[in-house]
N, C-alpha and C positions, 0 to 999 in steps of 0.2 A: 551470483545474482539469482533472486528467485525468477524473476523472468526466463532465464534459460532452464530452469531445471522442470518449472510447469510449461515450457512452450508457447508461454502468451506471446500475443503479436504487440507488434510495436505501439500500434495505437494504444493496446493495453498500458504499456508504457509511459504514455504521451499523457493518458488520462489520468493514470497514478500522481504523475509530475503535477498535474493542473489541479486535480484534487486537493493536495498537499498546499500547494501556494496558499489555495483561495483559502482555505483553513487557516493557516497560520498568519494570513491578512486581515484576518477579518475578528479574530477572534484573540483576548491578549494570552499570546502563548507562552509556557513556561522553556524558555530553551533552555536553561538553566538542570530540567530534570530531564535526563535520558530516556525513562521509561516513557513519558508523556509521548516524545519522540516516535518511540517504538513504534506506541499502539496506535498511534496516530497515522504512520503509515500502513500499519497491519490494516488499520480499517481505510482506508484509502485505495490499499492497493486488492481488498477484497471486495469493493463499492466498486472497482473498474473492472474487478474481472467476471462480476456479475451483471456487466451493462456489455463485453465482448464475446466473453471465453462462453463454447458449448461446455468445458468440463472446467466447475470451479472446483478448489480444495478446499478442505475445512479450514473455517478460518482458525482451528487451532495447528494445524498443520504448517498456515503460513506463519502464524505466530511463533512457532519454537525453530523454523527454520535458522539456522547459527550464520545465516549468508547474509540476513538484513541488516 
């Protein structure tokens, strides 16, 4: 989980989760395409760790991480 490997806090987490929903409720999503998926989380969970974390990673770092 990338959570554990950058040390985000849970909130972090919490707001990844809430991000994601409200995105794919609101919006007609392709679940259909994996990659959609992806980046859709990548930029979710790199929009929460730039509203908690003192130290965020590149978001191409979270993106090739092989754990998402």
């Amino acid at each position: 989980m990338v959570s554990v490997i950058y040390g985000f806090t849970a909130l972090t987490n919490v707001l990844v989760v809430n991000y994601f929903d409200r995105f794919i409720t609101r919006l007609r999503f392709h679940i259909d395409r994996p990659s959609v998926t992806h980046l859709t989380g990548v930029a979710c969970l790199s929009l929460a760790a730039k509203m908690e974390e003192a130290h965020v990673p590149l978001l191409l770092d979270l993106q090739v991480c092989s754990c998402f």
